[in-house]
C-alpha positions in Angstrom: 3.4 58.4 -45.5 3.4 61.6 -47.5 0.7 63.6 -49.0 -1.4 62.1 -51.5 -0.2 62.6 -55.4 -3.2 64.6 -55.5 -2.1 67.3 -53.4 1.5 67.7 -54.7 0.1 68.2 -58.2 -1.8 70.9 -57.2 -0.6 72.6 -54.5 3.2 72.1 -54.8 5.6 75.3 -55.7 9.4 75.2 -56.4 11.7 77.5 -54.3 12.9 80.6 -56.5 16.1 81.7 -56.3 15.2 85.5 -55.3 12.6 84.5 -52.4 13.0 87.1 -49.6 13.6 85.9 -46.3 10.5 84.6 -44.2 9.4 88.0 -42.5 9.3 89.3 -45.8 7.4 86.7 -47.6 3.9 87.4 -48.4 3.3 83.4 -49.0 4.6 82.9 -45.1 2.3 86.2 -44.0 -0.3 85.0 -45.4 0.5 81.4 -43.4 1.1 83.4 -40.3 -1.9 85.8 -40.5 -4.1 82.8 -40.4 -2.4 81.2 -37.9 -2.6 84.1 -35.8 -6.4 84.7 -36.3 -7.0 80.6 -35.8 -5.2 81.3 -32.0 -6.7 84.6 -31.0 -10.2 82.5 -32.1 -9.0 79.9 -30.0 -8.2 82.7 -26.7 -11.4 84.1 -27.3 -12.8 80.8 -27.4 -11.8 79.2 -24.0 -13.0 82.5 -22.2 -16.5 82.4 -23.8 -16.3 78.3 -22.8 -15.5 79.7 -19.1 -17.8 82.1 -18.6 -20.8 79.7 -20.2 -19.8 76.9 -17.8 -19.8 78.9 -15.5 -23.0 80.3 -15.6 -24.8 77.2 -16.5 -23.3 74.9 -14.2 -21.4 74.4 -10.4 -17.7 75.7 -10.0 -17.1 71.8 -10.2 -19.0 71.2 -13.0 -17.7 74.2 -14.9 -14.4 72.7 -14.0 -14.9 69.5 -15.7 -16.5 70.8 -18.6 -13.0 73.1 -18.8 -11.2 69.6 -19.0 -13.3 67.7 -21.3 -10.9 68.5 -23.9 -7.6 67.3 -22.6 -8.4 63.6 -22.5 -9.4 63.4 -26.2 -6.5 65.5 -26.8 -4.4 63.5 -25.4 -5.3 60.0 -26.5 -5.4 61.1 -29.9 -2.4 63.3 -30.7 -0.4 60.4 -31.9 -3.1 59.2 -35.0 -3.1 63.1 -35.5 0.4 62.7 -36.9 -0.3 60.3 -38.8 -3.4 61.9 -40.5 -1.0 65.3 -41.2 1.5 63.2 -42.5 -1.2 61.0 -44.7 -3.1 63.6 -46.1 -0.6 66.7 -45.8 -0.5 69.6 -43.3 -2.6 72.3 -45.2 -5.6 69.9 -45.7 -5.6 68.9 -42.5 -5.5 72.3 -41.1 -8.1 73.4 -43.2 -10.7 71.0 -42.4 -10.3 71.3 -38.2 -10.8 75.1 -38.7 -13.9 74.7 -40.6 -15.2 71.4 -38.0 -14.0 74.1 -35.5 -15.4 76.7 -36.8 -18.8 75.4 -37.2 -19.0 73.6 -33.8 -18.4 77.3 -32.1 -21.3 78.7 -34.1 -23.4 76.4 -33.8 -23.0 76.7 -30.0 -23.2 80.3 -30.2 -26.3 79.9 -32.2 -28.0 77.4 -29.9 -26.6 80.0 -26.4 -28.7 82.8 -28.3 -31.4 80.8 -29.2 -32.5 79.0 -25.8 -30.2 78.1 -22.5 -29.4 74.7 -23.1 -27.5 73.9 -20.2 -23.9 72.1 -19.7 -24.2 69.5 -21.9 -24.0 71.8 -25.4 -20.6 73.1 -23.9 -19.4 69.2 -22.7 -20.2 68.5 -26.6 -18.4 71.4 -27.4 -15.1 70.6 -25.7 -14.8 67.1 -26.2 -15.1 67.9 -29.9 -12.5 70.7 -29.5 -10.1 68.3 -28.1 -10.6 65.7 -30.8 -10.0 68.0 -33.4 -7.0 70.0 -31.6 -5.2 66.3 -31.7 -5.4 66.5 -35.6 -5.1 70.1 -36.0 -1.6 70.5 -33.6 0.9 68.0 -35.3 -0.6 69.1 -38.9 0.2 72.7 -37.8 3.7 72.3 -36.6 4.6 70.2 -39.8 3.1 73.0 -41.9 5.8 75.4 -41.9 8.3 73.3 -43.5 5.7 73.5 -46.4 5.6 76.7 -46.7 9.6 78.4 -46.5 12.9 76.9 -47.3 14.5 75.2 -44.6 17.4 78.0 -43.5 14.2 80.2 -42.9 12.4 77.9 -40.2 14.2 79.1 -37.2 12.9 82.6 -38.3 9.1 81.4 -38.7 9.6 79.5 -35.2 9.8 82.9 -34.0 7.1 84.4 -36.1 4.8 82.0 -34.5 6.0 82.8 -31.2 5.0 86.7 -31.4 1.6 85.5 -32.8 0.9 83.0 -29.6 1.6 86.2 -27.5 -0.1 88.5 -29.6 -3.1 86.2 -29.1 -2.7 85.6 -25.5 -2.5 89.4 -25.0 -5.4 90.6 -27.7 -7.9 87.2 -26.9 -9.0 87.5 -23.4 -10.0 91.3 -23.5 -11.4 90.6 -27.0 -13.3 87.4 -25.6 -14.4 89.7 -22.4 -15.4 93.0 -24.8 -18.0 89.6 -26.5 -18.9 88.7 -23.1 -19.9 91.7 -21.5 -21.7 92.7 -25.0 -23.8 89.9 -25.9 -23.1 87.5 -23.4 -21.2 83.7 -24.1 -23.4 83.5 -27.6 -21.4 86.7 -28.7 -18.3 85.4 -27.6 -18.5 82.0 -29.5 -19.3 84.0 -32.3 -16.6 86.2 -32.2 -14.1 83.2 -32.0 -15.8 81.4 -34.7 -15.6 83.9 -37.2 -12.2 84.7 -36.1 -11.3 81.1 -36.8 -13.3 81.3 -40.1 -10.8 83.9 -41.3 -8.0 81.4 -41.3 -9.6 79.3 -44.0 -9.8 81.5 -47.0 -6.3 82.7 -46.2 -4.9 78.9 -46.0 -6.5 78.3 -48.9 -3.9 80.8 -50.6 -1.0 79.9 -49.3 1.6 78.6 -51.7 2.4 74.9 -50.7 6.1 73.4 -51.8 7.9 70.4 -52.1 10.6 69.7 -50.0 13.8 67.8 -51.2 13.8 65.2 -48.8 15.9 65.7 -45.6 16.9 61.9 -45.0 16.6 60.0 -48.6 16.7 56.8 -47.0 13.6 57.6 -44.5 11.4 59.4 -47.4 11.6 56.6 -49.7 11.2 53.9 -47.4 7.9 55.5 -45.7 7.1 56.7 -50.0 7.4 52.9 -50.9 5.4 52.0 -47.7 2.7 54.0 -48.7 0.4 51.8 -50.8 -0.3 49.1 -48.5 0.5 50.7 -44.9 -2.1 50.6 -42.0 -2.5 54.1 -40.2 -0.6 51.9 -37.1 2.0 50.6 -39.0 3.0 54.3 -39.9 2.8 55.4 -35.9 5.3 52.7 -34.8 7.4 53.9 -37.9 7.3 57.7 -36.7 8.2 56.3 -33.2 10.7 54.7 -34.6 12.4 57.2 -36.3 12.3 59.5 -33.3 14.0 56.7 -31.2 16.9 55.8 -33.5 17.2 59.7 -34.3 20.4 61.0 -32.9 19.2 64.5 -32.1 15.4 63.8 -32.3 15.5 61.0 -29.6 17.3 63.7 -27.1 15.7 66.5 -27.7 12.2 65.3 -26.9 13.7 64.2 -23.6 14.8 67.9 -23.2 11.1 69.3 -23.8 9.5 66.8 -21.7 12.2 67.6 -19.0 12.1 71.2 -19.2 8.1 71.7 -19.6 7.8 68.8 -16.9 9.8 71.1 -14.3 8.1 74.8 -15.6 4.8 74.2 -16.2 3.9 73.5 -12.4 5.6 76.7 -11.1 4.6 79.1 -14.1 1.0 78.1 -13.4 -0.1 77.1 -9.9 2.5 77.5 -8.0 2.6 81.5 -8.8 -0.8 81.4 -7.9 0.5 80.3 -4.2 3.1 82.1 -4.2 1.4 85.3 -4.9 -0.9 84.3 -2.0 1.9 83.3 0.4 3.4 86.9 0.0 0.5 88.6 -0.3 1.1 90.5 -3.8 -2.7 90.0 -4.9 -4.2 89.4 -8.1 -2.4 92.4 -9.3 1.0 91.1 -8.2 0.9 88.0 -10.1 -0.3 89.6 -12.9 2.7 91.8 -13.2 4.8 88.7 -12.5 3.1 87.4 -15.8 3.4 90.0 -17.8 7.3 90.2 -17.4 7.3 86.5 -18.1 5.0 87.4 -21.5 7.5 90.1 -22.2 10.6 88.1 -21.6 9.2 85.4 -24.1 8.4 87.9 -26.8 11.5 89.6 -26.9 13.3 86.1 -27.7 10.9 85.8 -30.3 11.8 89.3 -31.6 15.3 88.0 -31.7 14.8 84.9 -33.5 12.3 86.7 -36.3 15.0 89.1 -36.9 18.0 87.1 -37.0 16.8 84.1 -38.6 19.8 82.2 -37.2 22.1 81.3 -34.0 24.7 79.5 -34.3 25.3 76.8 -32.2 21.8 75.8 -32.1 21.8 72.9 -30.1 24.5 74.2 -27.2 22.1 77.6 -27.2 19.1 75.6 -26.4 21.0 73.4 -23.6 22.1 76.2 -21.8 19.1 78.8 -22.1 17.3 75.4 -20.3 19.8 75.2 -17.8 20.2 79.0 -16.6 16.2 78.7 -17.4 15.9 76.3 -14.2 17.9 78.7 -12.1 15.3 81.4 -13.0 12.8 79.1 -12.1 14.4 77.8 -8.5 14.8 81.6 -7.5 11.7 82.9 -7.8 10.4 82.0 -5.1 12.8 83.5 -2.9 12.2 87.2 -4.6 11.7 89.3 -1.5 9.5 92.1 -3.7 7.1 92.1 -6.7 9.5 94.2 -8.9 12.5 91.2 -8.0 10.0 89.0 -9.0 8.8 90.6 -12.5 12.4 91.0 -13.0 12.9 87.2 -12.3 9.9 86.3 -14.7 10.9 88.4 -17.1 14.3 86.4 -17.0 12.6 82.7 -17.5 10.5 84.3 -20.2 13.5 85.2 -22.4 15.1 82.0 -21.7 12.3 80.0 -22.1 11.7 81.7 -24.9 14.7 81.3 -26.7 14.8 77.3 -25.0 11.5 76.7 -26.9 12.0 78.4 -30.1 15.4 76.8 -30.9 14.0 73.2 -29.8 10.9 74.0 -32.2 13.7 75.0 -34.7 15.8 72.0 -34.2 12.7 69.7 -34.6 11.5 71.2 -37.6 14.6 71.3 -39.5 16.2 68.1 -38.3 13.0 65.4 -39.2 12.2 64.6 -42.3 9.4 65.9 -44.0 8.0 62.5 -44.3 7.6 62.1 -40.3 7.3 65.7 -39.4 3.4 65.5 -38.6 4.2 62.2 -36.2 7.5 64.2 -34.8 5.2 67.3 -34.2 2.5 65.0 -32.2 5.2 63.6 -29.8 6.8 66.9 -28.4 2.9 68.4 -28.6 1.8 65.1 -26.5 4.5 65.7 -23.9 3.7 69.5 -23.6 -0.1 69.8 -24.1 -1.2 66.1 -22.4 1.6 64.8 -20.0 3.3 67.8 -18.4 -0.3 69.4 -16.9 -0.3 66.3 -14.5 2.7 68.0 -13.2 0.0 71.4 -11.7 -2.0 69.4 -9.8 1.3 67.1 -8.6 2.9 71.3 -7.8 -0.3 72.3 -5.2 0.0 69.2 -3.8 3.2 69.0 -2.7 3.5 73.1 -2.0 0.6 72.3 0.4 3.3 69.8 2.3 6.1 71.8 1.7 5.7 74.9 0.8 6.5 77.3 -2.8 10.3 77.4 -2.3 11.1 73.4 -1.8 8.8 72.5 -4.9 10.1 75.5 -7.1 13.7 74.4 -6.4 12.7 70.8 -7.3 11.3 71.9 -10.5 13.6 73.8 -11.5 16.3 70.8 -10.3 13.8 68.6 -13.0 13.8 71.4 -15.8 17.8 71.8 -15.7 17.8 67.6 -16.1 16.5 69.2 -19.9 19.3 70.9 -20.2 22.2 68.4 -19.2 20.3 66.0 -21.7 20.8 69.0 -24.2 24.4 69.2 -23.7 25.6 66.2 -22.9 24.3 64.4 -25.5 26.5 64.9 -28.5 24.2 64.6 -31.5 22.1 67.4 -29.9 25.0 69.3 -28.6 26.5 69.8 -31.4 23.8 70.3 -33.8 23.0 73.8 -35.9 20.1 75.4 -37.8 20.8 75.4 -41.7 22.4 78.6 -42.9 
């Protein structure tokens, strides 16, 4: 179902003819700058949520309070796509960063008040994770609404730079609130950080799009009136299924994230241990992967385009995996920031052209349920695979499980390029 009649009357803008391209747009700027203060707010967040666990709690309990948010995350993502594509993208991005918002300051408010204990921050989380599995689909079928279609490769990359602007600017920012004020000074830091994103969403130019797949809009558009919200989720599963590149590609994501996410996470942790590079090791070793992954962001803002979209994104997967399988034989830090650095750019470029691919090849009607389904398999499925990682590097060791994930993250890529639909398949000029 599409947005309500309501909201294209008023919030609807044709393309002009003389637009510039997205990275000089002050309509997509604007989208981006609130996007990128929403997810420093959100960095900032989780270390305030951290710190106040643990300091109010066991490192057990603070543990579970860190979790609280995945499970309603998770079991909700799905009806998030179907609220973004019910009551459009902007909306719905709008209100979760005011719930957001005021949940975080209220918290902050009731830290700095009185000490409340674990159950404030329990509240807290499980309300973040609700509202995440609105707010995630409704923002990765937003940009769509806000560019022309040859331009969303480019924005893909925009919003890359700003998820590792606000990995690199959020935890000292969150720390700086911390060590000033305490937790309360940190929640309010993120929520007014989050806060900014409203007024700036509010003017952002919203457009129609001609619709990608005629036959899809107007079938969900005639739908519309008497649909239940469950009726449109087995429709956007639908589509996906019978979706010649859609249908493969989120087998690549969940593939490739399946077989990184374990290494990239815990099992650097051992494997920093197991060599003995320290705390300051690893961190190099993650700050070559962080540099990696900007830089094919960089690429993707300035070019706009690559051709051969679909082959690209098969093979940075594939030589991705190798990346992955060899670091855990790099005999010295600087081989393994060098390696890091590698998968970052890869990975990088991997994700951005599958985000590109997803956004340009669904139609506008299903993008919010499209967006919820690669989101489910990267945000609530492939985390199982960190605790599945220690598990089995505890029997085997770091370099049998990191050549096993990298053996399930090249499986991403063979889907990639064996599959025709998605092989062969190209961002719009």
């Amino acid at each position: 179902m599409t947005a309500t009649a309501h909201e294209t009357a008023h919030e609807s803008a044709q393309p002009i003819a003389s637009e510039p391209p997205a990275h000089r747009d002050p309509n997509v700027l604007r989208w981006l700058a609130a996007y990128t203060a929403s997810m420093v707010g959100d960095s900032v967040y989780y270390i305030a949520l951290s710190w106040a666990a643990v300091q109010a709690g066991t490192p057990s309990q603070a543990g579970l309070v860190m979790t609280a948010s995945a499970l309603p995350r998770a079991l909700l993502m799905l009806g998030g796509g179907v609220i973004a594509d019910r009551l459009g993208p902007r909306r719905v991005v709008v209100g979760s960063d005011a719930v957001r918002c005021a949940a975080v300051l209220a918290v902050a408010a009731l830290l700095y008040a009185t000490s409340p204990g674990l159950w404030p921050l329990a509240l807290l989380a499980l309300v973040f994770g609700a509202v995440d599995a609105v707010f995630v689909p409704a923002v990765g079928a937003l940009p769509a609404r806000v560019t022309r279609r040859d331009q969303l490769a480019r924005v893909q990359g925009m919003r890359g730079l700003a998820i590792r602007f606000a990995s690199v600017v959020g935890a000292p920012l969150g720390g700086f609130g911390v060590a000033a004020g305490g937790a309360a000074a940190a929640f309010a830091i993120a929520g007014l950080l989050i806060a900014v994103s409203v007024p700036l969403l509010l003017c952002v130019r919203i457009r129609d799009l001609p619709p990608h797949d005629a036959t899809a809009t107007a079938t969900a558009a005639d739908a519309a009136p008497n649909a239940t919200a469950w009726a449109d989720l087995v429709a956007g599963l639908g589509y996906i299924r019978r979706h010649r590149v859609l249908a493969p590609l989120m087998a690549a994501i969940a593939l490739g994230d399946l077989g990184f996410v374990g290494p990239l996470n815990v099992g650097l942790t051992l494997l920093a241990d197991e060599r003995g590079w320290g705390a300051s090791g690893m961190g190099w070793v993650l700050s070559g992967f962080g540099v990696g992954a900007g830089a094919a962001s960089l690429l993707l803002t300035l070019r706009g385009r690559l051709p051969r979209a679909g082959q690209v994104a098969g093979c940075s997967i594939l030589a991705g995996s190798l990346a992955i399988g060899s670091l855990a034989y790099a005999p010295t830090v600087a081989a393994a920031v060098g390696t890091a650095l590698l998968i970052g750019l890869l990975a990088g470029l991997s994700g951005a052209m599958c985000g590109a691919l997803l956004q340009t090849q669904a139609d506008p009607a299903y993008l919010g349920r499209v967006t919820a389904v690669s989101s489910l398999v990267s945000l609530g499925l492939t985390p199982l695979s960190m605790p599945l990682s220690a598990a089995a590097i505890g029997a085997w060791g770091t370099g049998p499980v990191f050549v096993g994930s990298a053996a399930v993250c090249g499986l991403g890529g063979i889907v990639a390029l064996c599959v025709p639909g998605l092989r062969r398949a190209e961002l719009p000029r």
